[in-house]
N, C-alpha and C positions, 0 to 999 in steps of 0.2 A: 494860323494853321496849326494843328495839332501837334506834337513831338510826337516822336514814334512812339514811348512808354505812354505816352498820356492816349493814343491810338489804343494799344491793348489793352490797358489799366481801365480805362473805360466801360469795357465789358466784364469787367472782373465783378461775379454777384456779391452783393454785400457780406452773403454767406463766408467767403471765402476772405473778403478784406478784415474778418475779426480775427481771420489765425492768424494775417499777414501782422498783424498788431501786437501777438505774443502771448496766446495762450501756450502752457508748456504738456506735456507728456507726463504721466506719471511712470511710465518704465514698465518694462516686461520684467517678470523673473529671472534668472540665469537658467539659461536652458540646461547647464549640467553645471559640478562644480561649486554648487552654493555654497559661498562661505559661511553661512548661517546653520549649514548640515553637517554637524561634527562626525558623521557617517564616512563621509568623500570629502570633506574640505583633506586631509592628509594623507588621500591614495598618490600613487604619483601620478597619475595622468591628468590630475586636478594640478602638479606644480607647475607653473609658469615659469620656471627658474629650470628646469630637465628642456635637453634638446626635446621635439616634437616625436621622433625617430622612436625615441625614447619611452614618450606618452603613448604614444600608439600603440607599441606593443607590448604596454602594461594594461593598456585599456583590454586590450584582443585577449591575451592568460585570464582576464578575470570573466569574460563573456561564455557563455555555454553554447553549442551548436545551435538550440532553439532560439538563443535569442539573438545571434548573427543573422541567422536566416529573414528572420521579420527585420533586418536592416536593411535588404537588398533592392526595396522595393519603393518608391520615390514616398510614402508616407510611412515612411520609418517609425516604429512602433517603440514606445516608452523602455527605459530599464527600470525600474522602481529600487529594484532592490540598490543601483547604482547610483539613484541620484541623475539618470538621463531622462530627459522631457523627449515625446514622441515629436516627431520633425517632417515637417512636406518640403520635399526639396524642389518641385518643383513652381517655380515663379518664371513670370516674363519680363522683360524690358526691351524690347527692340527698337521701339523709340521712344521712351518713358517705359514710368515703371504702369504693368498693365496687368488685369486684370484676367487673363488668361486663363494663364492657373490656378489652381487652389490655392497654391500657399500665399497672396495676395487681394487682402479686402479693402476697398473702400469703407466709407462712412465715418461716422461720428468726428475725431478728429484729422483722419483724414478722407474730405472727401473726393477730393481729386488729385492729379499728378502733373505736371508740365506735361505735353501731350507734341512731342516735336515731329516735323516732317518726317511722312513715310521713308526708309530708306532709300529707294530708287531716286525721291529729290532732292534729299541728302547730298546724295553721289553726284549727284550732278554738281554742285559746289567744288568738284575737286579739289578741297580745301581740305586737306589731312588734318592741319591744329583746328577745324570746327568739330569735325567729327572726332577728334579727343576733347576737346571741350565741351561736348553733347553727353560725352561720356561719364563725365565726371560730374553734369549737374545729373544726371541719370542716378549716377550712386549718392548722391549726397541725398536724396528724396529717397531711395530704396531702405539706405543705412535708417534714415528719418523713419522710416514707416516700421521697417524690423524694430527698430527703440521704443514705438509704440504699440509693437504686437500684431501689427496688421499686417506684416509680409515678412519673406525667408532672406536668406542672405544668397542662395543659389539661383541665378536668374538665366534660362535655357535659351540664350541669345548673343553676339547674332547669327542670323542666318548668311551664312556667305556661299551658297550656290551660285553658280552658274546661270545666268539671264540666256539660255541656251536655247529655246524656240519662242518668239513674241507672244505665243497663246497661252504659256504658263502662267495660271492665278496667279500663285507666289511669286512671279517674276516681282511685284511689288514691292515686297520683303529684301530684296539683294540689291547691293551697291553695282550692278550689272552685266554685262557680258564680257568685259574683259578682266582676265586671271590677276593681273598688278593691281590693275585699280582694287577688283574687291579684294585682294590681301593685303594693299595698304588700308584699306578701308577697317577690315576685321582689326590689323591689329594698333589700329588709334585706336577703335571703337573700345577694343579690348583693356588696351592702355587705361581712358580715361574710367571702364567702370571698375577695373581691380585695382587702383594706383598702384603709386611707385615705391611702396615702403618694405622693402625688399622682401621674404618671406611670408610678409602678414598680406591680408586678400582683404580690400574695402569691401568685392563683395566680389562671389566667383561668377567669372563667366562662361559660357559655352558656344561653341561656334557648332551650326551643325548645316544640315543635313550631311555626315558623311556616308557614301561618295555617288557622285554622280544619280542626283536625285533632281529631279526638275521636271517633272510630270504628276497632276492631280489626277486626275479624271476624262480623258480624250478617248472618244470613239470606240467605248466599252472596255477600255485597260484603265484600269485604276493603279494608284500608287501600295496597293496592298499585294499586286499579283504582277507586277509588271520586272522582268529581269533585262535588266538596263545590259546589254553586250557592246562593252565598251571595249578601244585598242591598248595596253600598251602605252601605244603613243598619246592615246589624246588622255588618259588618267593620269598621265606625267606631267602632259604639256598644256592642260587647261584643267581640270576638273580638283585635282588635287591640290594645283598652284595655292589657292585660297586658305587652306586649311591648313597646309608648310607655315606660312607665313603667318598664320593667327598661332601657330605652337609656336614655331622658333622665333618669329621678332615681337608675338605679342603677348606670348608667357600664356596663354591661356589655359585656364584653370580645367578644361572638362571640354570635351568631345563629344557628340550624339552624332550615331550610328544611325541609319535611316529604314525607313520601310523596305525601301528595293533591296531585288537582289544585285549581285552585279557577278557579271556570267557566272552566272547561274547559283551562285551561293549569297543567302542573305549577308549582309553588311553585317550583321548584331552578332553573326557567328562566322565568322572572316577570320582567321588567327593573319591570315597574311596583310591582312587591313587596319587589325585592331594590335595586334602585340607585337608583329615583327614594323609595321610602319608606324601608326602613331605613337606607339609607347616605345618602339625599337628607337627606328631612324630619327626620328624626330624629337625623343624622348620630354614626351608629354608628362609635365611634372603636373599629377591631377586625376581628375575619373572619367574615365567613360562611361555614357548614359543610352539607354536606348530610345529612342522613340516612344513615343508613349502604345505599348502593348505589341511592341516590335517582335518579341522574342514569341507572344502568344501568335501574332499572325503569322510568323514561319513556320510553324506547329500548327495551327488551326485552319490557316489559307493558303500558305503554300506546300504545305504535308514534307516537310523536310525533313524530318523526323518522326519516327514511328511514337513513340510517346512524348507525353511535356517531359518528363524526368531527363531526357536523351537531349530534348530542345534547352532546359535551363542547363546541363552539363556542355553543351556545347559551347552554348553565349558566356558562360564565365571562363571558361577554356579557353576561347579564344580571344578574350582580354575583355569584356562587359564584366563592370564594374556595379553598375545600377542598373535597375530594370525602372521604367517612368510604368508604371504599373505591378500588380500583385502576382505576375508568373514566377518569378523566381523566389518570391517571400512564400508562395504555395508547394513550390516543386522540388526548391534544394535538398531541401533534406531529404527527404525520399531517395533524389538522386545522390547522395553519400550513402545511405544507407545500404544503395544498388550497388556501390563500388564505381559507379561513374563519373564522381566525382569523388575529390578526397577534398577536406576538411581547411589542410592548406592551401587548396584555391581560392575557398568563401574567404581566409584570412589575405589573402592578396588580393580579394577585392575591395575588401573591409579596409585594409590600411589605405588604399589609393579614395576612398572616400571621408574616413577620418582626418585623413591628415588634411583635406581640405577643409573642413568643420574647426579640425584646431588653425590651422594657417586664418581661418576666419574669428578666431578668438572666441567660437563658442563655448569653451571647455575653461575661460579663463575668468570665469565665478560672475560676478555684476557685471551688464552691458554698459551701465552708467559711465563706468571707473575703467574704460576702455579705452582705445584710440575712434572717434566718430560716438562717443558714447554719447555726446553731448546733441548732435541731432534729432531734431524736433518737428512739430507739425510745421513750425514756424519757417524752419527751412524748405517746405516744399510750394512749390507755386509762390516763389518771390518773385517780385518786379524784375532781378536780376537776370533769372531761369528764362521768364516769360520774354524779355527783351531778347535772348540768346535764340528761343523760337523763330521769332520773330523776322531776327538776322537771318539764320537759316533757311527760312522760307523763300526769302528776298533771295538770299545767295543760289537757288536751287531750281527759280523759276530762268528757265529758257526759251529766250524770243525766238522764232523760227521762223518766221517772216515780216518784213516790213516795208510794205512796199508804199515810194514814194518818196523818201520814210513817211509815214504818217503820225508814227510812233514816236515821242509820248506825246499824247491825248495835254494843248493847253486848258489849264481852270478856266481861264478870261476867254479863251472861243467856245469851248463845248462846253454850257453851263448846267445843259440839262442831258442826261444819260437814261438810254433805253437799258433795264439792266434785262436779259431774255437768258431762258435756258431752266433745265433741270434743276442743275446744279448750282444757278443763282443765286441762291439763299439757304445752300444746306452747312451742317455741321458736322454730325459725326461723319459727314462720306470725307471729307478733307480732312481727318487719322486716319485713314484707311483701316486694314485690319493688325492684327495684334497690338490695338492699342486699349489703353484704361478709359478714364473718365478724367475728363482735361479740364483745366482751371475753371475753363471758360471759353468763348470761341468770338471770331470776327468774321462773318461770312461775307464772302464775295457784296452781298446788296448793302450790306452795311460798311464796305472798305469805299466802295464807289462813293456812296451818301456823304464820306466824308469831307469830297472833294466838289459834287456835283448834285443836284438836284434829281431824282431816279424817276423813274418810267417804269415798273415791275410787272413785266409779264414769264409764270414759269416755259408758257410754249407747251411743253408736254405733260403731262403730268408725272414722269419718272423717266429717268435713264430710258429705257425701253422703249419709252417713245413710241408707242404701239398705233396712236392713229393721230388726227388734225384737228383733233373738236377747240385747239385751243392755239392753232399757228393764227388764227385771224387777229385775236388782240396783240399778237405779237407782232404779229407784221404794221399793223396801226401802231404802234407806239413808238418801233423804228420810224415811223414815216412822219411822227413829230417831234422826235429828240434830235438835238446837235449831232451825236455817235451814239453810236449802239456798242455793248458789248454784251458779247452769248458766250455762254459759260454752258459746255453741252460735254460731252466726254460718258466714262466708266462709271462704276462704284463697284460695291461687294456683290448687287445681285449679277452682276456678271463676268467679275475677276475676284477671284477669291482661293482661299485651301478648300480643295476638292472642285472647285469648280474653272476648268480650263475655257480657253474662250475658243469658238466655233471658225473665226476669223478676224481680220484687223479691220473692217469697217465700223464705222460709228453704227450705235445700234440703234433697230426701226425704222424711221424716219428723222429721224436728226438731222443728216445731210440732208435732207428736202428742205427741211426749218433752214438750217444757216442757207440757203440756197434762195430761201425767198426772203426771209428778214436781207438778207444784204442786196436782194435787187429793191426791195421798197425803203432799205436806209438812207434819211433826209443827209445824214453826213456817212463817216468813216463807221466799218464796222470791224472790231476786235474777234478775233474767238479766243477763248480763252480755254484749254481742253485741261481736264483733271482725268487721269489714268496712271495706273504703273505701267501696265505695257503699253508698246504703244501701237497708232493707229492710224490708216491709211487715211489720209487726208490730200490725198493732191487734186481731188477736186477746188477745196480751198485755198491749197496753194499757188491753180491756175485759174484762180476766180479773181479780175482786177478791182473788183465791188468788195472784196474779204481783205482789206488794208492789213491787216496785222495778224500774226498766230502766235498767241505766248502758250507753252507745255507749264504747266504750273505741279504735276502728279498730283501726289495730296500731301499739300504742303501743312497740315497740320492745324492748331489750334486759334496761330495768327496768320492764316493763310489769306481769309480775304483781305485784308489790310496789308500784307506782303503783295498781293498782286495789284490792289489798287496802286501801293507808290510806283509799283513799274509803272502802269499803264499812265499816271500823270507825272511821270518821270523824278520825282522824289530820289527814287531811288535807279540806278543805270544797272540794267539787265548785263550777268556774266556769268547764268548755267552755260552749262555745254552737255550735249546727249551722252548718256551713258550705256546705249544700247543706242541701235540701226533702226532705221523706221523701214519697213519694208514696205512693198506695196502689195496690196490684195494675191494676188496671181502668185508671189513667192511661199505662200503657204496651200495653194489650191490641191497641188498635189506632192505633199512632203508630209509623210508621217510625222508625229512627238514625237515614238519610239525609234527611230534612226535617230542613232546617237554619234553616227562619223561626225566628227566635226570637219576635217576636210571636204573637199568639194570634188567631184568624179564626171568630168567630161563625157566617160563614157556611157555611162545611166542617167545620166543630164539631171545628178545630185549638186546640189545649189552648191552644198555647204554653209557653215553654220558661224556668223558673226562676222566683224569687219576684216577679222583676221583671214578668214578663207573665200568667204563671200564677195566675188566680183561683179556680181550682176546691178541690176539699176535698184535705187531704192526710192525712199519720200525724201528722209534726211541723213545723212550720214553718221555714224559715229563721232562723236566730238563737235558735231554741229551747235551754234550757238551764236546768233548776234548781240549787237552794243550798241548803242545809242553815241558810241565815240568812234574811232576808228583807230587801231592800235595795227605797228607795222615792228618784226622784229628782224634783226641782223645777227649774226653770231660774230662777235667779238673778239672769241678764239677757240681753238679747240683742236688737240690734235688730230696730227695726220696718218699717226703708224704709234701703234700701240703692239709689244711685245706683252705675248701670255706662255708665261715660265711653265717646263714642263718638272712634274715630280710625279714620280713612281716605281715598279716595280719591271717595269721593259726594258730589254736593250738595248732600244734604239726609240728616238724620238720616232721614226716612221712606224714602229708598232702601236704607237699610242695616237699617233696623227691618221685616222682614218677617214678616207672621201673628203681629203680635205677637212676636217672636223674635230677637234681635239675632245676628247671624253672630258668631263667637268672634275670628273674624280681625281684626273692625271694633270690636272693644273695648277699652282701655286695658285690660288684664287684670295688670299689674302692682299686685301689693301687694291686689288688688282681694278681700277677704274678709271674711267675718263672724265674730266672735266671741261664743260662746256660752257662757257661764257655766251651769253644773248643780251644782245640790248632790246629794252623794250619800248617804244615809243609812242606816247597816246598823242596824235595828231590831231586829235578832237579837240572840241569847247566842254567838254564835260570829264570830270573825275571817274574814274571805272575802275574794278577787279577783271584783269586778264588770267585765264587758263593756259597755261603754257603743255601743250602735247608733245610729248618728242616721239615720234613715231622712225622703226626704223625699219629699213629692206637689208634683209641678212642678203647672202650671196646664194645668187641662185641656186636649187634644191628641190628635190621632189619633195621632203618632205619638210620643208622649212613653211612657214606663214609666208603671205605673200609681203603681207608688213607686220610691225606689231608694237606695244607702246612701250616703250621703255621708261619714259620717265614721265613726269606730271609736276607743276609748277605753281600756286598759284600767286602773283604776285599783282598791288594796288599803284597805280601810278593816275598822278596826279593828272590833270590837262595842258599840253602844247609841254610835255615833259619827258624825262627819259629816267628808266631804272634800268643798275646790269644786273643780270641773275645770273648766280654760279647752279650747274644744273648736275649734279656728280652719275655717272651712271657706272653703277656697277657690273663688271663686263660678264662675271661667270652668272650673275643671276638672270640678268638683263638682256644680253646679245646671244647666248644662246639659247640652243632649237633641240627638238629633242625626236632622235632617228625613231623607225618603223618599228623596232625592238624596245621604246621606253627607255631609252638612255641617252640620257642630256649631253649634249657637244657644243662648243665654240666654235662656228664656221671660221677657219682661217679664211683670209681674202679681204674681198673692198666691203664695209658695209656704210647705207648710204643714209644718213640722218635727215630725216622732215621737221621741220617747226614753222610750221606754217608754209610761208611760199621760199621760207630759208631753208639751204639743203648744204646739207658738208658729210663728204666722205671719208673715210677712218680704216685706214688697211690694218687688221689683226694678224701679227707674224710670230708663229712659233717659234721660241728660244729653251736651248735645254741649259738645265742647271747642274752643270758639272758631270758625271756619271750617273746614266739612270743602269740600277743595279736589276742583277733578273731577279 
């Protein structure tokens, strides 16, 4: 039987095995700084030896108004007389490096990139060191590609919104519906593509949509005209969560601003969004970018402004740094010229984008003679990258039924495999979107092939599934293979940017296909479903003919060969959902644009994720079976935990309000609980457990009903035991944040979940010494 490297390597086109062999790069020129140009090799902002602080604002005195202005715009226009090369700042990576934007080409020597699982089955991994080590091969192929000219060092990713209605195209794009997970997620991701070398940037990244962006196209509002009226509470308590956490724990280099408004004022000119929170509170060492023609659509479509000159003085005003388009490279100037903006603006937007260009060593003469200078074609789409896919994919796919078990599919009984479906045989639909051009790919009929003898009927002829001219050879070829497995689901033509989905059913007649292929199957029939959002299946989950349902999303370039080891058990299935599967009837009547995320009894408003959402669903949040069976215990963990009060009040009772302590008014250093879990794999099979620690604050109107606080993932052997220390930090973690936007620590009982183990933890305020008025 094949290795798993020898699995992917396999498909790897000869093309691609003569770089892995060692042709080299011959190198780009120095974008600025050439020590060959006796002009600017001994300006200062060319010495590498002067703080950055320094270069910057020698660079800025030698610059003229006109030629800052043509800076502001994401294809930054040449200096000549400086010795500066013109610049596209805009590049993607959201899972590899892609082809999105401009400042990113394939070909000659690079013709493709490692192409790893869509985010949403990333996330499902809840494996934080995978998702920095995605990270990191991500930069090592970027850095490679910038060495040979064919890509920028600024890549507009990732995206950490909110998975906030299941019909969102982009839900695919985001690590999912809960606020920790995509902020731990942002800033590993973040981690792995700017490493760790303190000041210097491998390559910058950007977390964006900010804020509260998670609508394409629904029901004639588009994401150009739509003003998201959001509370308060839920911009503190879920929507912002993501974007805190990618500036303050994952250092990220640059922010984007989004198309919405958000009550009622665009994002891109928010001072209270952009300069008093991300660059105030947060302080975003880095730039903020808009949207690509963000600043032109509040000006052009939503008439926010009486002239462009008023709309580019606004967005640099209130803290937009770059514009991903030519409005502000067209309009600045005019607008100084009006007196509506001054001069020292454009220079504070200019330093907060320079210094990221130098923190990236562009300004430091040869790329060769750099740190990553030595990155090459040779590095990208290695055996090492591609195996790391691969992992991924495996870590990402979650079983979600199994009845019987049926699951996994033995070689020596089911010798011959019906492989049915769409989605059987495709390629680029398993990148989903914002991806490049991938090594190479293993699709689903070729992952099966490796194990089983196939039977290949598509069933439909596309996703859409629009009629039956071709269920009959499907159903015949079920009714002479050992198992079937149907591979039916999404792709781009129906989840995608700009294109939200109508509802959570499979689309067409799909469900009729698996409905009759699994009554005419000679054995066990698998479904196998590729989507980012997800989709109402409890047809198949109450079909005793539908033996198995693995969620695979779109696991990428080694995706079919990731889901064949599930399914013939190679490898032991340990996603878990990272978003609710609802059923049909939860979206029937519930606008996009209702953005409560609580839930309202009284107007029979669902509310919105597992946090507020108690109605019935398909699969829950966190849902995920194993082929083993793992049982956990908590070991230890305390009982009463004191949170120290410090501030500026009287009396502890002025800061302890509804029972609630303010986060601002607590000693929140070091201030956490440790929890000890034994994890026990009672199985015959080796497995990756998910550890959820989910917890019920004390009751509250406006507290979650539950919420996660912590996430775990640890590998334990078979008939074996692991302890896991689980530390939860109290002011990030246990508290809830009141009807006003302001975070608190419920004093009282709060009661911990991990799994069927439950321990309760009393939080008691204690003051420290005299709190002064």
């Amino acid at each position: 039987m094949a290795s798993s490297s020898t699995t992917i390597l396999s498909f790897l086109t000869p093309f691609f095995l003569l770089f892995l062999l060692g042709f080299s790069s011959a190198g780009r020129e120095p974008f600025a700084c050439d020590p060959k140009d006796a002009t600017t090799k001994n300006l200062p902002f060319c010495k590498v030896s002067l703080a950055i602080p320094d270069r910057v604002n020698d660079l800025l005195g030698k610059l003229t108004l006109q030629e800052k202005v043509k800076l502001l715009g994401d294809n930054a226009a040449a200096v000549p007389r400086l010795g500066i090369k013109g610049y596209e700042w805009w590049s993607e990576a959201l899972h590899g490096v892609s082809n999105v934007g401009p400042g990113t080409k394939f070909g000659g020597e690079f013709p493709g990139a490692t192409s790893f699982p869509q985010v949403i089955t990333t996330a499902a991994s809840f494996n934080a060191s995978l998702w920095e080590a995605i990270g990191r091969v991500v930069s090592d192929e970027a850095r490679a590609m910038y060495n040979g000219g064919v890509a920028g060092l600024t890549y507009w990713s990732p995206n950490v919104n909110i998975f906030r209605d299941p019909r969102w195209g982009r839900g695919q794009e985001t690590p999912g519906e809960d606020p920790v997970v995509v902020g731990k997620y942002a800033a590993s991701y973040v981690r792995g593509l700017q490493g760790n070398d303190g000041n210097r940037l491998k390559v910058a990244a950007c977390c964006k949509h900010f804020t509260a962006y998670d609508l394409d196209n629904w029901n004639g509002v588009d994401r150009f005209h739509f003003n998201a009226k959001v509370s308060k509470q839920d911009i503190e308590d879920t929507f912002d969560v993501p974007f805190r956490m990618c500036v303050k724990e994952g250092k990220v280099a640059s922010v984007m601003c989004s198309y919405n408004q958000v009550n009622g004022v665009p994002t891109c000119a928010d001072p209270n969004l952009l300069k008093k929170t991300v660059r105030g509170q947060w302080r975003l060492d880095g730039y903020i970018v808009s949207d690509c023609d963000s600043v032109g659509v509040f000006y052009d479509s939503q008439h926010y402004t009486s002239t462009p000159e008023e709309a580019a003085a606004d967005a640099i005003k209130a803290g937009l740094d770059l514009d991903c388009g030519p409005f502000l490279a067209i309009h600045s100037e005019e607008a100084v010229k009006r007196g509506l903006l001054s001069e020292s603006d454009v220079n504070s937007a200019l330093l907060n984008t320079l210094t990221v260009q130098m923190r990236l060593g562009m300004f430091d003469g040869e790329p060769s003679s750099q740190p990553y200078g030595n990155l090459g074609p040779r590095d990208v789409c290695t055996p090492a990258h591609q195996e790391l896919a691969f992992e991924a994919a495996k870590q990402g796919i979650v079983l979600l039924k199994n009845h019987g078990p049926s699951l996994p599919l033995s070689t020596r009984r089911y010798r011959s495999v019906a492989v049915i479906g769409p989605n059987s045989n495709v390629t680029v639909t398993m990148i989903g979107n914002y991806a490049g051009i991938a090594c190479g790919y293993t699709t689903p009929l070729q992952g099966i092939a490796r194990y089983a003898s196939t039977i290949h009927q598509p069933g439909c002829a596309d996703v859409a599934c629009t009629g039956d001219q071709l269920f009959g050879a499907a159903i015949d070829a079920a009714s002479r293979a050992d198992a079937t497995v149907l591979f039916m689901g999404l792709d781009q033509s129906i989840e995608a940017e700009t294109i939200d989905r109508g509802g959570l059913l499979l689309p067409g007649r799909q469900q009729e296909l698996v409905s009759k292929v699994a009554a005419a199957s000679k054995g066990p029939t698998v479904l196998v479903l590729m989507s980012g959002g997800p989709i109402d299946v409890s047809f198949a989950n109450n079909d005793p003919r539908v033996a198995g349902i693995l969620w695979a999303g779109y696991p990428g370039q080694a995706g079919g060969a990731a889901i064949a080891d599930i399914v013939f058990g190679i490898s032991n299935p340990g996603g878990k959902l990272p978003v609710t599967w609802y059923p049909q009837e939860y979206v029937s009547n519930l606008a996009m644009t209702a953005m409560d995320m609580r839930s309202n009894p009284s107007n029979g408003y669902p509310g919105r994720t597992y946090r507020f959402y108690k109605g019935p669903v398909v699969y829950p949040f966190g849902h995920g079976l194993t082929y083993t069976k793992f049982e956990h215990s908590i070991a230890s963990a305390p009982t009463l935990v004191s949170v120290p009060l410090q501030g500026h009040h009287k009396s502890p009772n002025a800061t302890v309000w509804g029972k609630a302590i303010r986060v601002t008014h607590a000693n929140c250093n070091r201030l956490s609980l440790a929890v000890h879990v034994d994890v026990n794999n009672a199985g015959s099979r080796d497995g990756s457990h998910t550890l959820l620690v989910f917890s019920n604050p004390p009751a509250g109107h406006w507290a979650p009903h539950k919420q996660l606080v912590a996430f775990e993932k640890v590998h334990v052997a078979a008939r074996a035991s692991q302890r896991v220390r689980i530390n939860i930090h109290v002011c990030k973690y246990l508290s809830v944040v009141d009807r006003s936007g302001i975070r608190r620590i419920p004093i009282g009982e709060h009661n911990l979940h991990i799994g069927n183990a439950k321990h309760s933890v009393s939080l008691q305020a204690t003051t420290l010494g005299v709190i002064k008025s």
